[in-house]
C-alpha positions in Angstrom: 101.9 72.6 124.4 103.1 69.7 126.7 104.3 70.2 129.3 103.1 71.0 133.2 102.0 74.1 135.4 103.3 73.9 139.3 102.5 76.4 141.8 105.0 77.7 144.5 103.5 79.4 147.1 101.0 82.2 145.4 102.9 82.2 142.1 102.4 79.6 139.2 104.4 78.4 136.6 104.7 76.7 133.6 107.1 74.3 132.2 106.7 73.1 128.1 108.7 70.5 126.9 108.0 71.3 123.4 105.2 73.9 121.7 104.5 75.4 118.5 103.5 79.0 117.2 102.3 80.9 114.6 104.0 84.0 113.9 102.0 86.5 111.2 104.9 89.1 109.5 103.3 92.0 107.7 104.0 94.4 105.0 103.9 96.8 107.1 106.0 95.4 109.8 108.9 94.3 107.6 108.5 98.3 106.2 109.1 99.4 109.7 111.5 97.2 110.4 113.9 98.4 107.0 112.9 101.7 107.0 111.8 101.1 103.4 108.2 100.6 101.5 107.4 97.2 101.1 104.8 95.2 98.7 103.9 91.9 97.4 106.1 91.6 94.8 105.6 89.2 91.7 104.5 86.1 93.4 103.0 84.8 96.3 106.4 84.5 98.1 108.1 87.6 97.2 107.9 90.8 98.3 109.1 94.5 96.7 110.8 97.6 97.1 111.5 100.5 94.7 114.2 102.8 95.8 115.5 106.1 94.1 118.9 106.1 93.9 121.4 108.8 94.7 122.0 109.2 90.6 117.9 109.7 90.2 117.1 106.5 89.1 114.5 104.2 90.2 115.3 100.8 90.6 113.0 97.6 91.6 114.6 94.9 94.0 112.3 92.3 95.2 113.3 89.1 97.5 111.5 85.9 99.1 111.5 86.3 102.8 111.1 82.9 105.2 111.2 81.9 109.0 114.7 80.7 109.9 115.8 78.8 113.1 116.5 81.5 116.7 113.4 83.7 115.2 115.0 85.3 112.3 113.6 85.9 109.0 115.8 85.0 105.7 115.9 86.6 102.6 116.9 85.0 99.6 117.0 85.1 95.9 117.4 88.8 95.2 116.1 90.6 92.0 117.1 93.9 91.3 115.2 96.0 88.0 116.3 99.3 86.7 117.2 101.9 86.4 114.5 103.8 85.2 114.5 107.5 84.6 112.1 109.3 86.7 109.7 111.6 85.0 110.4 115.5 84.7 109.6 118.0 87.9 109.7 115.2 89.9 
């Protein structure tokens, strides 16, 4: 960080002209977050879902996630697999 730290009266303060940070994004919050379960997908950068759908079918989507400027969090180059029948009694 650069910047400086003044101190008014009892209180401090501190002013940055610039920083950095590094900001860890689990599985488990991006799951919380959607409401849905979340894996590595095929590849380092990708992650995965499988959702049954209102017809019974399973289907596979996975995605790349990455930082974006005003801390949001992209998600690009969708993949959907399916459907898949699920198995009997279940």
């Amino acid at each position: 960080m650069d910047g400086r730290v003044d101190e008014v009266g009892r209180r401090q303060r501190g002013r940055a002209r610039s920083a950095e940070a590094t900001v860890f994004l689990s599985y488990a919050d991006l799951s919380d977050a959607l409401g849905l379960e979340l894996t590595r997908g095929y590849g380092s950068d990708r992650i995965r879902t499988r959702v049954l759908t209102t017809l019974g079918f399973e289907v596979t989507a996975t995605t790349t996630v990455s930082a974006a400027s005003g801390n949001r969090v992209t998600f690009k180059d969708f993949k959907v697999a399916g459907p898949r029948r699920p198995a009997r009694g279940r």
